[in-house]
Structures are given as C-alpha cells and as structure tokens.
PDB file of N, CA, C and O in Angstrom, chain B, residues numbered from 101:
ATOM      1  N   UNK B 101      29.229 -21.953  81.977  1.00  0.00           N
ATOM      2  CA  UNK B 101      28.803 -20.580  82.221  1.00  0.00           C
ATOM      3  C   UNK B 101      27.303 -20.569  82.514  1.00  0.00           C
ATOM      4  O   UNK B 101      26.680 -21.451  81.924  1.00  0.00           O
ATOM      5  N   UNK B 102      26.652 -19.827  83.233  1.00  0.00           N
ATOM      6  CA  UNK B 102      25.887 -20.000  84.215  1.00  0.00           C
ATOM      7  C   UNK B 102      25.195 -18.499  82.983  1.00  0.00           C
ATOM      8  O   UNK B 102      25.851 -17.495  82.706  1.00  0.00           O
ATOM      9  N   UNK B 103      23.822 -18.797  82.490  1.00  0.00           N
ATOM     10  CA  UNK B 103      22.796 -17.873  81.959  1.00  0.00           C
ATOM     11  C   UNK B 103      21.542 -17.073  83.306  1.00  0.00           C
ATOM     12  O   UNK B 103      20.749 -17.687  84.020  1.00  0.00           O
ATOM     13  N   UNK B 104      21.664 -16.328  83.276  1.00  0.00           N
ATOM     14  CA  UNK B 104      20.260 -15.247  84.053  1.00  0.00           C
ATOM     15  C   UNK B 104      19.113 -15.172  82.776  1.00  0.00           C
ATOM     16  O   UNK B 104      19.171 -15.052  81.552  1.00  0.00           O
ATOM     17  N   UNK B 105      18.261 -15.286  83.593  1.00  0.00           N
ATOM     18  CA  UNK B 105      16.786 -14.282  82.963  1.00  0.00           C
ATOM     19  C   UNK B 105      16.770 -13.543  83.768  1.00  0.00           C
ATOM     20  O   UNK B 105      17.197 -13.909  84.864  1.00  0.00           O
ATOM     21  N   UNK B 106      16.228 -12.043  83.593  1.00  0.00           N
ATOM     22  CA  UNK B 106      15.642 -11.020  84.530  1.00  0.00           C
ATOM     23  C   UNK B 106      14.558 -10.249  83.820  1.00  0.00           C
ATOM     24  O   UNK B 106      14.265 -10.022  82.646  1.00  0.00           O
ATOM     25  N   UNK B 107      13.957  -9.856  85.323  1.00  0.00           N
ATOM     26  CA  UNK B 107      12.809  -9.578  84.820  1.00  0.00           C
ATOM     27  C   UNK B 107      12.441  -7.869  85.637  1.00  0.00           C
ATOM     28  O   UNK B 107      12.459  -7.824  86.867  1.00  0.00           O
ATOM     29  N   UNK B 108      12.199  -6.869  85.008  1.00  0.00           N
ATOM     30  CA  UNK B 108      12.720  -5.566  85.593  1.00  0.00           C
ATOM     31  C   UNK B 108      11.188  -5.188  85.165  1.00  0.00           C
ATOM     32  O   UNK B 108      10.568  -5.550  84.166  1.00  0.00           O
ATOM     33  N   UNK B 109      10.790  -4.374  86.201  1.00  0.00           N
ATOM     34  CA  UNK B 109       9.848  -3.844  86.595  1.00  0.00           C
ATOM     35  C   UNK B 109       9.773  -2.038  87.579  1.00  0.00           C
ATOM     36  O   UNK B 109      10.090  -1.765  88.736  1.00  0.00           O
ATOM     37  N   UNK B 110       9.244  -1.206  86.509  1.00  0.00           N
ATOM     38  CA  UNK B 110       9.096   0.415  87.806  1.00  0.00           C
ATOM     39  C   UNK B 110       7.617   0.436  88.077  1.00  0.00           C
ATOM     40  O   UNK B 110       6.593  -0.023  87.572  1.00  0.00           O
ATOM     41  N   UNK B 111       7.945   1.123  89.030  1.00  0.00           N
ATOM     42  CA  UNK B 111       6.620   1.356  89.261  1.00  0.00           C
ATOM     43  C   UNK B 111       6.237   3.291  89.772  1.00  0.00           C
ATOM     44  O   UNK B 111       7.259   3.929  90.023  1.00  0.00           O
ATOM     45  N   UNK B 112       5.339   3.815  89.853  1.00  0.00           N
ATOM     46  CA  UNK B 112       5.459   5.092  90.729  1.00  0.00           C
ATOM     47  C   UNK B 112       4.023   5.813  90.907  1.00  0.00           C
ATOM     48  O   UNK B 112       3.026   5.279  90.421  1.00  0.00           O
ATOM     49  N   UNK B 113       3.925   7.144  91.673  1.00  0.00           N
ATOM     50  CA  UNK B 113       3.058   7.348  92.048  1.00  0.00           C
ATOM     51  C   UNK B 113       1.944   7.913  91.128  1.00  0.00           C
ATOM     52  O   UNK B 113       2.081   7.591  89.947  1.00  0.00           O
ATOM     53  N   UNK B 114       1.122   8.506  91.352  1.00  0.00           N
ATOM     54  CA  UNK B 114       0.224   9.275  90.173  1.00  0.00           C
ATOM     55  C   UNK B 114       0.467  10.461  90.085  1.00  0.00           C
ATOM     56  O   UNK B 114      -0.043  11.181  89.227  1.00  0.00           O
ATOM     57  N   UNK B 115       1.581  10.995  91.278  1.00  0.00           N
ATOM     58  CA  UNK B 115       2.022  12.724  90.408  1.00  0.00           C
ATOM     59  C   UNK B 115       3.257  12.047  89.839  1.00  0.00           C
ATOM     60  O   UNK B 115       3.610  12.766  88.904  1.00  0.00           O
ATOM     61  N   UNK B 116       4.057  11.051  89.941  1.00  0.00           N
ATOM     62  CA  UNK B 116       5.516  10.492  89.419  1.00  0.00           C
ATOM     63  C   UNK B 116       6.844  10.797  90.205  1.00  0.00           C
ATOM     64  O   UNK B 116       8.014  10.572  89.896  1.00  0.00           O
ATOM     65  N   UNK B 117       6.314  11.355  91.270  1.00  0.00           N
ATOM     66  CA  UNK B 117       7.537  12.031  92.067  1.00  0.00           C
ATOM     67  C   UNK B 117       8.308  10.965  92.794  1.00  0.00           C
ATOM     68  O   UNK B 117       9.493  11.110  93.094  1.00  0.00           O
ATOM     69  N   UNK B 118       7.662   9.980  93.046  1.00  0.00           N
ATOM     70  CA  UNK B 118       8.423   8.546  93.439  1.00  0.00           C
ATOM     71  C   UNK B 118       8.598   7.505  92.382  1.00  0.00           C
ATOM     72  O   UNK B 118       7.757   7.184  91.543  1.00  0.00           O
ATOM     73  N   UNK B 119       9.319   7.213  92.472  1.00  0.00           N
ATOM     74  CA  UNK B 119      10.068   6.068  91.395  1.00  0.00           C
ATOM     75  C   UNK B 119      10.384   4.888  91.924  1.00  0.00           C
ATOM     76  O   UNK B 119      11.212   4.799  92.831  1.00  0.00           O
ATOM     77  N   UNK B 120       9.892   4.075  91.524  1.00  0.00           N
ATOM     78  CA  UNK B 120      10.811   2.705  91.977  1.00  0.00           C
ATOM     79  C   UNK B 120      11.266   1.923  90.949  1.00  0.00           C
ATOM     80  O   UNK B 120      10.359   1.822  90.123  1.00  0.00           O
ATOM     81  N   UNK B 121      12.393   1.232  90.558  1.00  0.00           N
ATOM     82  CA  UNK B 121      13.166   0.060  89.894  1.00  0.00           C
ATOM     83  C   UNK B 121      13.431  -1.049  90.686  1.00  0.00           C
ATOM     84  O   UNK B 121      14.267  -0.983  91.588  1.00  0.00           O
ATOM     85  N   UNK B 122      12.664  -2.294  90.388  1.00  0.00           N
ATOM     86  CA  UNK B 122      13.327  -3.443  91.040  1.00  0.00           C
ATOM     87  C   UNK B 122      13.177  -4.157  90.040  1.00  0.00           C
ATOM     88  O   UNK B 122      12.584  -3.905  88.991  1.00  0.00           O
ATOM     89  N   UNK B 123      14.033  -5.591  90.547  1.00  0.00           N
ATOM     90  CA  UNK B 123      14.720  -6.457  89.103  1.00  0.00           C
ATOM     91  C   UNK B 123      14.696  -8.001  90.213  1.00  0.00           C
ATOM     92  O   UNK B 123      14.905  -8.027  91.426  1.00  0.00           O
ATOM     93  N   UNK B 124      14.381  -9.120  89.327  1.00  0.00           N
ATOM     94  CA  UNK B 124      15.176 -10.092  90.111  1.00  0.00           C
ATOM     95  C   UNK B 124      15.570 -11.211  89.106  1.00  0.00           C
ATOM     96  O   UNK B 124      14.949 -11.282  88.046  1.00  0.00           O
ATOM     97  N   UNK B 125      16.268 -11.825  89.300  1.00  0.00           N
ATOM     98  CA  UNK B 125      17.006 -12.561  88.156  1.00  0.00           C
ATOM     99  C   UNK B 125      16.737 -14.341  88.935  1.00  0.00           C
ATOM    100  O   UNK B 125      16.527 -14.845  90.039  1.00  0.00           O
ATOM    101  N   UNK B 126      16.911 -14.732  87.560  1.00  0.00           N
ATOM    102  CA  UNK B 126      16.818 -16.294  87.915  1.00  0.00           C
ATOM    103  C   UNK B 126      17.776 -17.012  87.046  1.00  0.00           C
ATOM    104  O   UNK B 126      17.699 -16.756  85.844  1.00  0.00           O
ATOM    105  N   UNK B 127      18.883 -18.075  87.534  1.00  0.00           N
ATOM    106  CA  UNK B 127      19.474 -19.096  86.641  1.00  0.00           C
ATOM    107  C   UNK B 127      18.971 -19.706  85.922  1.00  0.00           C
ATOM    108  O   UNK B 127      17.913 -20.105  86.410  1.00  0.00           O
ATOM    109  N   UNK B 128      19.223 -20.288  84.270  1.00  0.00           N
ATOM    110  CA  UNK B 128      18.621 -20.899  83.471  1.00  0.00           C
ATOM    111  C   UNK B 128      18.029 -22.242  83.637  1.00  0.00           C
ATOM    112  O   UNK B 128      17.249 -22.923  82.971  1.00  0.00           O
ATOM    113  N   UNK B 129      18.751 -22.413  84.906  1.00  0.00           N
ATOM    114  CA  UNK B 129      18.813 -24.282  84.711  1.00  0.00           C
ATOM    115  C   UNK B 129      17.879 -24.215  85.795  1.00  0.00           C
ATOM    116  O   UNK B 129      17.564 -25.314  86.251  1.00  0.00           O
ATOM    117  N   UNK B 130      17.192 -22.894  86.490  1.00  0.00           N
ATOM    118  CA  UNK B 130      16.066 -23.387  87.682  1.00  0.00           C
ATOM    119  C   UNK B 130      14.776 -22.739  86.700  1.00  0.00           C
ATOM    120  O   UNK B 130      13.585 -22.886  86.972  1.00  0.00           O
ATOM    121  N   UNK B 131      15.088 -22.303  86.000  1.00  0.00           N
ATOM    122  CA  UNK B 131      13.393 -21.776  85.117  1.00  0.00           C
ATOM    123  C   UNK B 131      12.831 -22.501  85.034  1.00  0.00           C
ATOM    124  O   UNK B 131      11.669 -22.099  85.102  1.00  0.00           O
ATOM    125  N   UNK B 132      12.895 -23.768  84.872  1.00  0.00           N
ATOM    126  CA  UNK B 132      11.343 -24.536  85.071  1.00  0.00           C
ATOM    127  C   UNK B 132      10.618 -24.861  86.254  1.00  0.00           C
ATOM    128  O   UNK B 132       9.387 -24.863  86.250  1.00  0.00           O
ATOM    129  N   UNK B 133      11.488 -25.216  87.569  1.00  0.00           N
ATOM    130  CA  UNK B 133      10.938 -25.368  88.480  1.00  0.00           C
ATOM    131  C   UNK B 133      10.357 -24.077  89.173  1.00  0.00           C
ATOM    132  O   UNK B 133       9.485 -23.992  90.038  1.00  0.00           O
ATOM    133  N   UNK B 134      10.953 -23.283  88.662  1.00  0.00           N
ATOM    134  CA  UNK B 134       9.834 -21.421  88.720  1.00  0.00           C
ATOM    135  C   UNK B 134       8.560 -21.865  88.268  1.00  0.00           C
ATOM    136  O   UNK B 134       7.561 -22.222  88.893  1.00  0.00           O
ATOM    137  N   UNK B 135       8.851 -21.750  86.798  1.00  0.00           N
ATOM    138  CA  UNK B 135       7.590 -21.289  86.139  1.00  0.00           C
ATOM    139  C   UNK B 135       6.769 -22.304  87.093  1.00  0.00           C
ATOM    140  O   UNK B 135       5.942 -21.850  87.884  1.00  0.00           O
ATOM    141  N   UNK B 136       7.046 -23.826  86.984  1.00  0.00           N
ATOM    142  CA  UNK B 136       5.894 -24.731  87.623  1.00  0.00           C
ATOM    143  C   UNK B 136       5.243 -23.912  88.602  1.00  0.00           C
ATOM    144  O   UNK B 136       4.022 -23.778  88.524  1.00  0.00           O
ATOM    145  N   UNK B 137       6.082 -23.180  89.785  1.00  0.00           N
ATOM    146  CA  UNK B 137       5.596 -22.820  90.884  1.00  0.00           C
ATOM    147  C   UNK B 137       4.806 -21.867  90.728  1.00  0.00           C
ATOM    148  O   UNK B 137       3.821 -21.674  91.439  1.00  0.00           O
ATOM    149  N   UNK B 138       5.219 -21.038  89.599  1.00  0.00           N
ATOM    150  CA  UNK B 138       4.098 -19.651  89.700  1.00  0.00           C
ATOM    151  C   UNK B 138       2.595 -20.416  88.941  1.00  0.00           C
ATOM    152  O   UNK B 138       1.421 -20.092  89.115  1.00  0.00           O
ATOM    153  N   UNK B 139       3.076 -21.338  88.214  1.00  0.00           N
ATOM    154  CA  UNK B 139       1.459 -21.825  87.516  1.00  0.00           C
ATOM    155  C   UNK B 139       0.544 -22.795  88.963  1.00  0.00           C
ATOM    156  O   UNK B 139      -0.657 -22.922  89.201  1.00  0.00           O
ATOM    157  N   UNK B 140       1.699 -23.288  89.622  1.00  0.00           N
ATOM    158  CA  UNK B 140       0.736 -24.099  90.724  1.00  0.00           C
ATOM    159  C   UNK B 140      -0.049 -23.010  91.440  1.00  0.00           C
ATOM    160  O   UNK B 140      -1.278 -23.075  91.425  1.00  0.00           O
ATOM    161  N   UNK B 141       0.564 -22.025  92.058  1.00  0.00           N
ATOM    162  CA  UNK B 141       0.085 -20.565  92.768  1.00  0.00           C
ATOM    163  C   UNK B 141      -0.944 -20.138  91.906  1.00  0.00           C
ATOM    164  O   UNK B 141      -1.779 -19.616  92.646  1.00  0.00           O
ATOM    165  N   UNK B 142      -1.268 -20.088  90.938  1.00  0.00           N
ATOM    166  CA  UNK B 142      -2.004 -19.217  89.837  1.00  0.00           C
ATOM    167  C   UNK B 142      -3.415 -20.449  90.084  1.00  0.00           C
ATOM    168  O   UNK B 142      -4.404 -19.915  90.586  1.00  0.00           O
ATOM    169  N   UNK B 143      -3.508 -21.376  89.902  1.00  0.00           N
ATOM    170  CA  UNK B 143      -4.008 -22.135  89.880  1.00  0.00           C
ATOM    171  C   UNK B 143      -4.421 -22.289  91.515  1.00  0.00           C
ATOM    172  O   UNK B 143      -5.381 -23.033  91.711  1.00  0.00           O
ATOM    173  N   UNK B 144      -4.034 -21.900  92.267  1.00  0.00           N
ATOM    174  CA  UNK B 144      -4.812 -22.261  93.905  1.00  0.00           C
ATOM    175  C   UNK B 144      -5.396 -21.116  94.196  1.00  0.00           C
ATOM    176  O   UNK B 144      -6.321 -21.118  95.009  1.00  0.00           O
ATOM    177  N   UNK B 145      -4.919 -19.786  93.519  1.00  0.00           N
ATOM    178  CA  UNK B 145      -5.679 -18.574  93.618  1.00  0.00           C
ATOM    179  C   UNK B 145      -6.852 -18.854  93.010  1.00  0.00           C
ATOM    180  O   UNK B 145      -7.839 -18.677  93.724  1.00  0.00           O
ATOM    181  N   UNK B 146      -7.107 -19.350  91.590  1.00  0.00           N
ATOM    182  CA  UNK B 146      -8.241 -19.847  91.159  1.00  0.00           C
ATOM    183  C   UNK B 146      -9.179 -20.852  91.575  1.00  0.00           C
ATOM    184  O   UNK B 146     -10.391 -20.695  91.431  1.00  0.00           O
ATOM    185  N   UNK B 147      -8.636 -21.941  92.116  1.00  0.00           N
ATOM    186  CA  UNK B 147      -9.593 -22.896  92.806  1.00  0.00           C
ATOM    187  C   UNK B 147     -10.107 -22.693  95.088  1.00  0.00           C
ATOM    188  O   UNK B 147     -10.712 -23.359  95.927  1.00  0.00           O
ATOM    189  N   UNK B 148      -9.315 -21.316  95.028  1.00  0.00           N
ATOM    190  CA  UNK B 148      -9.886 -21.221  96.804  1.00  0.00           C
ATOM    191  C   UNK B 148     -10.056 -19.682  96.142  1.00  0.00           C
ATOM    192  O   UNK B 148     -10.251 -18.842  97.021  1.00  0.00           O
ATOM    193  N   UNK B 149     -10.028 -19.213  94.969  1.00  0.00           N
ATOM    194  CA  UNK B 149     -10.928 -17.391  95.313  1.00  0.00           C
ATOM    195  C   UNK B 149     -11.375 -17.071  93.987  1.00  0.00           C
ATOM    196  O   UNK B 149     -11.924 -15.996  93.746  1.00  0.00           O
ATOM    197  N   UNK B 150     -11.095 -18.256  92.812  1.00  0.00           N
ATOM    198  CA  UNK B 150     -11.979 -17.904  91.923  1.00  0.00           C
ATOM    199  C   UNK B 150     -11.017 -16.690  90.837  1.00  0.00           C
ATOM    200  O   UNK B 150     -11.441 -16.164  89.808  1.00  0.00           O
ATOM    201  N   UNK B 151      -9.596 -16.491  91.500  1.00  0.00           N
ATOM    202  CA  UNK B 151      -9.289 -15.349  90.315  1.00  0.00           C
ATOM    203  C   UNK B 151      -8.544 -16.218  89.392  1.00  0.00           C
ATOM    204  O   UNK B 151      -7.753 -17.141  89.586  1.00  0.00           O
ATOM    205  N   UNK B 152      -9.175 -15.479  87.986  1.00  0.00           N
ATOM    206  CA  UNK B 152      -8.786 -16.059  86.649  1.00  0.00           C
ATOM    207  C   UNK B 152      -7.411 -16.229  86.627  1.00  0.00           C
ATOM    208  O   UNK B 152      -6.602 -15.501  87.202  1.00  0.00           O
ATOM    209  N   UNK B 153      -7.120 -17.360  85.843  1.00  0.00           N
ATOM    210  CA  UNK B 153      -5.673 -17.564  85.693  1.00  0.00           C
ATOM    211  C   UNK B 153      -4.899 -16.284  84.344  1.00  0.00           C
ATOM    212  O   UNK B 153      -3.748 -15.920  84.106  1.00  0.00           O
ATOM    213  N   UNK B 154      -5.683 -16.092  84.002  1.00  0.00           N
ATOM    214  CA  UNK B 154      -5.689 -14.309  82.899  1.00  0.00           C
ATOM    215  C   UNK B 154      -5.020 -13.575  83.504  1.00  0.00           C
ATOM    216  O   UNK B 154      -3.912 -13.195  83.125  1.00  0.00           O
ATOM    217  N   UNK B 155      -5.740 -13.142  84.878  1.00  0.00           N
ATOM    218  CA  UNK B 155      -6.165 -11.985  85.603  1.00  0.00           C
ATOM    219  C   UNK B 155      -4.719 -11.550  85.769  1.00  0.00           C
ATOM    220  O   UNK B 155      -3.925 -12.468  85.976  1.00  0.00           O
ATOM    221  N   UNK B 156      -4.329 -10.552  85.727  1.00  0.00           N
ATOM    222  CA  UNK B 156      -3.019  -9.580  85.615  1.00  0.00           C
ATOM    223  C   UNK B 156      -3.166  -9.395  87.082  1.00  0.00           C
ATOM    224  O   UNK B 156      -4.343  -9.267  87.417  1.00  0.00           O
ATOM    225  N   UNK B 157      -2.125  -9.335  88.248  1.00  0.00           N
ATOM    226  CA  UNK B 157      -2.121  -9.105  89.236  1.00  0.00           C
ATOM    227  C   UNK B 157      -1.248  -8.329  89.805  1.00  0.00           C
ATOM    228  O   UNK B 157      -0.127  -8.754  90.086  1.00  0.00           O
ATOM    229  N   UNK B 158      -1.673  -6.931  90.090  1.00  0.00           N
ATOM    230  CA  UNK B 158      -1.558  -5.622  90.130  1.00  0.00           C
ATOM    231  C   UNK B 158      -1.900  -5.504  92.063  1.00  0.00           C
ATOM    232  O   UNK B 158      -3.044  -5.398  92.505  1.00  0.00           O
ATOM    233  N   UNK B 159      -0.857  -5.547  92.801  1.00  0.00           N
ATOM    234  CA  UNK B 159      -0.656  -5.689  94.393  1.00  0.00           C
ATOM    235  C   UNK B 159      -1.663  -4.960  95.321  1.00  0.00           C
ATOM    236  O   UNK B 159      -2.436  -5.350  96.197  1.00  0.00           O
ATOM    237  N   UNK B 160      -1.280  -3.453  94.662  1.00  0.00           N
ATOM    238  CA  UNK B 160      -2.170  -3.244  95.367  1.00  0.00           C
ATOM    239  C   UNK B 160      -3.664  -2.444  94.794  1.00  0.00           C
ATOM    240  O   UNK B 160      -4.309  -1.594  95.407  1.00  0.00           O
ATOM    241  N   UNK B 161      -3.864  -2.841  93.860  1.00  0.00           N
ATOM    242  CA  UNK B 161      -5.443  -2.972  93.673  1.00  0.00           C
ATOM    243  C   UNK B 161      -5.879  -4.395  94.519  1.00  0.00           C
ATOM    244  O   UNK B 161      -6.467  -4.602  95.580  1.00  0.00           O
ATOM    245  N   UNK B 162      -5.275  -5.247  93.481  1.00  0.00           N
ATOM    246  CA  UNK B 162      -6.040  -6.541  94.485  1.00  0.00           C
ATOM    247  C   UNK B 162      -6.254  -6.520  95.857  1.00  0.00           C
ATOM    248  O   UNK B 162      -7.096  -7.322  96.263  1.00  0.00           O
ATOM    249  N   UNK B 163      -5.759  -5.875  96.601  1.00  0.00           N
ATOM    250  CA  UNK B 163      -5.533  -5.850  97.896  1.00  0.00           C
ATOM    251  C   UNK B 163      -6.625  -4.858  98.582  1.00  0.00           C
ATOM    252  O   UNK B 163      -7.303  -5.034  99.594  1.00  0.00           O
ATOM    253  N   UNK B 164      -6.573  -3.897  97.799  1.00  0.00           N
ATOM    254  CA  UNK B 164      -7.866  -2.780  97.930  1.00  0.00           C
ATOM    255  C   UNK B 164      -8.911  -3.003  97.159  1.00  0.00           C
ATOM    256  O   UNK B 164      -9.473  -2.103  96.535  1.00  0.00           O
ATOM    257  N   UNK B 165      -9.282  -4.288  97.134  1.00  0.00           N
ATOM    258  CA  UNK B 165     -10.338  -4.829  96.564  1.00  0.00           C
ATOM    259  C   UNK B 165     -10.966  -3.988  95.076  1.00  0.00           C
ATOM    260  O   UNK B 165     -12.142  -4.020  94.713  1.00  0.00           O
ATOM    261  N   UNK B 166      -9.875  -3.285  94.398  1.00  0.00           N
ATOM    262  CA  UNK B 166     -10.544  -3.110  93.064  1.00  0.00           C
ATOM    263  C   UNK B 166     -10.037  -4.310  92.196  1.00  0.00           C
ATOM    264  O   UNK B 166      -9.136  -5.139  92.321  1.00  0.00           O
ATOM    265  N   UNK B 167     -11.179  -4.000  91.092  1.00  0.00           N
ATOM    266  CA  UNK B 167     -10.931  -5.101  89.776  1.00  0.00           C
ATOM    267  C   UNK B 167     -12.026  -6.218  90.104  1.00  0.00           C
ATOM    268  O   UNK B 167     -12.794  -6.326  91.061  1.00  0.00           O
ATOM    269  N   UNK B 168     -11.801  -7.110  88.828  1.00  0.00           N
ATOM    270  CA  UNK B 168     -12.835  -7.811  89.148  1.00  0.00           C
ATOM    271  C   UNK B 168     -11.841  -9.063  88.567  1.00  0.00           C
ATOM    272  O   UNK B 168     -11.613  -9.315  87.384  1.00  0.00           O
ATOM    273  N   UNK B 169     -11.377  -9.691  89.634  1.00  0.00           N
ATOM    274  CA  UNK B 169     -10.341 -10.730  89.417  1.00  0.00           C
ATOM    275  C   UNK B 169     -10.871 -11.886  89.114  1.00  0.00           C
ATOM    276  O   UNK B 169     -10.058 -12.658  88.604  1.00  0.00           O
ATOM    277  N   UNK B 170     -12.427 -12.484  89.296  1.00  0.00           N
ATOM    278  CA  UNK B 170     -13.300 -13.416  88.969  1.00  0.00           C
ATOM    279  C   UNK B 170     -13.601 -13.467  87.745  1.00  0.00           C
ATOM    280  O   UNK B 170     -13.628 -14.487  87.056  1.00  0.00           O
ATOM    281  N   UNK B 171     -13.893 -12.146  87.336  1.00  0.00           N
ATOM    282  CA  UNK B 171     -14.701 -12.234  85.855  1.00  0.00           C
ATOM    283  C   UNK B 171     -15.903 -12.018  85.611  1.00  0.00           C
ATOM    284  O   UNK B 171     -16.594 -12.122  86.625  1.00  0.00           O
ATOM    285  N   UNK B 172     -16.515 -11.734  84.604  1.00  0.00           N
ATOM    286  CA  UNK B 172     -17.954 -11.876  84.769  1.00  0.00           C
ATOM    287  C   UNK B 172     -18.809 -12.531  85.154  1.00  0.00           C
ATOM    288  O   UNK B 172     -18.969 -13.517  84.433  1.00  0.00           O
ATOM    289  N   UNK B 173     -19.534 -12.470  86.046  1.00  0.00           N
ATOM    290  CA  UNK B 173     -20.701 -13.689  86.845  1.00  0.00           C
ATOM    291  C   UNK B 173     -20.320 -14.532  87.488  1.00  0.00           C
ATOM    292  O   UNK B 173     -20.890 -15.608  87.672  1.00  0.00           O
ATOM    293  N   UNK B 174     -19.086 -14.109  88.024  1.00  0.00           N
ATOM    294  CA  UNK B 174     -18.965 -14.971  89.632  1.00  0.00           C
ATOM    295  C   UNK B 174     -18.460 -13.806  90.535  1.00  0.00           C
ATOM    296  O   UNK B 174     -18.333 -12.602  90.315  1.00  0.00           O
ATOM    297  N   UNK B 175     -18.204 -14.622  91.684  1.00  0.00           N
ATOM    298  CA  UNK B 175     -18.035 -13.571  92.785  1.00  0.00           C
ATOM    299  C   UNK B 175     -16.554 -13.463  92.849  1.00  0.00           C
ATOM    300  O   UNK B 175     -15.693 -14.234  92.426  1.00  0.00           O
ATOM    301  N   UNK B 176     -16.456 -12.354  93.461  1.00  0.00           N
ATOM    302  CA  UNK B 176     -15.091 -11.739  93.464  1.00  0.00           C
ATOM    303  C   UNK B 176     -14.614 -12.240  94.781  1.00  0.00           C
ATOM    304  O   UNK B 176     -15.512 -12.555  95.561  1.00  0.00           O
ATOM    305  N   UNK B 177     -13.353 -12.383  95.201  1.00  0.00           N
ATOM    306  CA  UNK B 177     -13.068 -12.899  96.692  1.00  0.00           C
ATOM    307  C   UNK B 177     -12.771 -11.438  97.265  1.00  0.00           C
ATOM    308  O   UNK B 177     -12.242 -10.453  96.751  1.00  0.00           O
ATOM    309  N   UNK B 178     -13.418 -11.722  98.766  1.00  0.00           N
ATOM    310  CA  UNK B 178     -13.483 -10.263  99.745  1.00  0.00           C
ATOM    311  C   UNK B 178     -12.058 -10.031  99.879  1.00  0.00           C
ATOM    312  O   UNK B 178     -11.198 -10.867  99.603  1.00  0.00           O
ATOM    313  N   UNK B 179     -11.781  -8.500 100.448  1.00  0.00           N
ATOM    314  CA  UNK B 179     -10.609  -7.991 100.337  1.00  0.00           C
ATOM    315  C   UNK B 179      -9.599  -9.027 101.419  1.00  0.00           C
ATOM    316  O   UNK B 179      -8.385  -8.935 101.240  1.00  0.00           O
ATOM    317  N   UNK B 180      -9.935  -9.680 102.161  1.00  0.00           N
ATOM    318  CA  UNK B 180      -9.518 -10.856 103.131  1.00  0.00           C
ATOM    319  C   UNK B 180      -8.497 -11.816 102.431  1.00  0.00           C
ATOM    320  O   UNK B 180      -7.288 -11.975 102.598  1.00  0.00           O
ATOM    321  N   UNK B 181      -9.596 -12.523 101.412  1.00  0.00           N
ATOM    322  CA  UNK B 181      -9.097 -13.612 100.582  1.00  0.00           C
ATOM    323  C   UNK B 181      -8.065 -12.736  99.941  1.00  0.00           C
ATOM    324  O   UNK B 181      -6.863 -12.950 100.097  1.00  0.00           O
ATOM    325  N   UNK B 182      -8.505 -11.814  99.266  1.00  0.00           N
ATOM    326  CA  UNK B 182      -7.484 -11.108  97.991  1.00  0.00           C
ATOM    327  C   UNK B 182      -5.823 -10.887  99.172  1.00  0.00           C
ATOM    328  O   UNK B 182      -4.710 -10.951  98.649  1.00  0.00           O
ATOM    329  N   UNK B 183      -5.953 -10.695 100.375  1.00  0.00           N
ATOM    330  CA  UNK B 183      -4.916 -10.660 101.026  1.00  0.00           C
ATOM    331  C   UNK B 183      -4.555 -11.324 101.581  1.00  0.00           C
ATOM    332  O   UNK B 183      -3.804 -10.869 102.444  1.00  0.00           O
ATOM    333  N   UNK B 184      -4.752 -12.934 101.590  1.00  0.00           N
ATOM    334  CA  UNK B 184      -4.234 -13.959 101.714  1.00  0.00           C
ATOM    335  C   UNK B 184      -3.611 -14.572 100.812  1.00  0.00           C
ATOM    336  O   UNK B 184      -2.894 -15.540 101.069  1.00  0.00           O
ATOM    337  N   UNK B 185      -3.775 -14.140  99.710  1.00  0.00           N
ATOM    338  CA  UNK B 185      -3.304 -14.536  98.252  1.00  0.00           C
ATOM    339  C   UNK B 185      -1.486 -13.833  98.415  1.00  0.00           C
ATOM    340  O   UNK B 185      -0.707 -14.232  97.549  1.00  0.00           O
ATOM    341  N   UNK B 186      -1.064 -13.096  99.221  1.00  0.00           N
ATOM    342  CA  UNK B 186       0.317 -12.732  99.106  1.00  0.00           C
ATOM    343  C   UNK B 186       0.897 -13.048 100.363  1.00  0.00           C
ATOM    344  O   UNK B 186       1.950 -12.473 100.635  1.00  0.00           O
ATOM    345  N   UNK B 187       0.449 -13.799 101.132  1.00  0.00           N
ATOM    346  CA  UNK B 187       0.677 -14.372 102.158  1.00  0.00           C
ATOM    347  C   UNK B 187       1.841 -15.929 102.064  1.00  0.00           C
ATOM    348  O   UNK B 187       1.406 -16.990 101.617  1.00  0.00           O
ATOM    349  N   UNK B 188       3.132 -15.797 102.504  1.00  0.00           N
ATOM    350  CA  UNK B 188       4.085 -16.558 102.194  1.00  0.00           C
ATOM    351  C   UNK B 188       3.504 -17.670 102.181  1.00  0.00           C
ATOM    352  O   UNK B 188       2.319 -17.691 102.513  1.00  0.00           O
ATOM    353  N   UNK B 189       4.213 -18.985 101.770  1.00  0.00           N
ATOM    354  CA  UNK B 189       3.734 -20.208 102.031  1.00  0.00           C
ATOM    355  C   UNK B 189       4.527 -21.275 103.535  1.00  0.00           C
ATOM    356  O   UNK B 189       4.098 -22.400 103.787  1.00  0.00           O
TER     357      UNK B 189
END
C-alpha cells in the first residue's frame, strides 16, 4: 500500500473575496529525493542571490521585490534575480 504526504495551502486577496485551495501530494517512498531537491534549490538561491536558507518564500512579494530575503547587511537580489529564482530548470 502506497502512503501520500500532502501538503495544502489557501491563499486570498486583502478584501477575501477570492479564495484559493491548492494541495499537492507526494508518495512516501519519493520523499527523500524531494526534500534533497528543495534543499539543493534553497541552497543555489543562496549562493547566486544571497537569499537566506530561513527566508520564507512568499511568490509574490519576492517577485515585487519586497522583503529583505538577504538579511541584514547584504544586498538583496534585484527584482530580475528574485524572478529567476521561479524560473523552471
């Protein structure tokens, strides 16, 4: 028998009148070769733009260049970089 993780997420506007629910699920027996991938990604965002491996990543702020995904006393990557960061591989 075949186990899921899922991972469910809403999101909506600032009056709330739009709603969104999305979900995506993963088999037990591929969760590690996930997680590896999201820590390798996390880790190339940090070594080509400097954002913390901390840093909570919130689509479209990053994208509209708010936040300060560097941290204190380094530079933040221009809204360019921050949108190359969701750019397929």
């Amino acid at each position: 028998m075949s186990v899921r993780f899922f991972y469910v997420d809403e999101s909506h506007d600032d009056k709330k009148t739009r709603f969104c629910l999305s979900a995506f699920g993963i088999r037990h027996a591929d969760w590690a070769v996930a997680l590896k991938m999201v820590q390798e990604h996390r880790r190339e965002m940090r070594d080509k733009f400097g954002v913390k491996l901390t840093y909570q990543l919130h689509a479209t702020d990053l994208v509209a260049g708010r936040g300060r995904p560097a941290g204190k006393g380094r530079p933040d990557p221009t809204k360019y970089q921050r949108s190359l960061i969701f750019k397929t591989r």
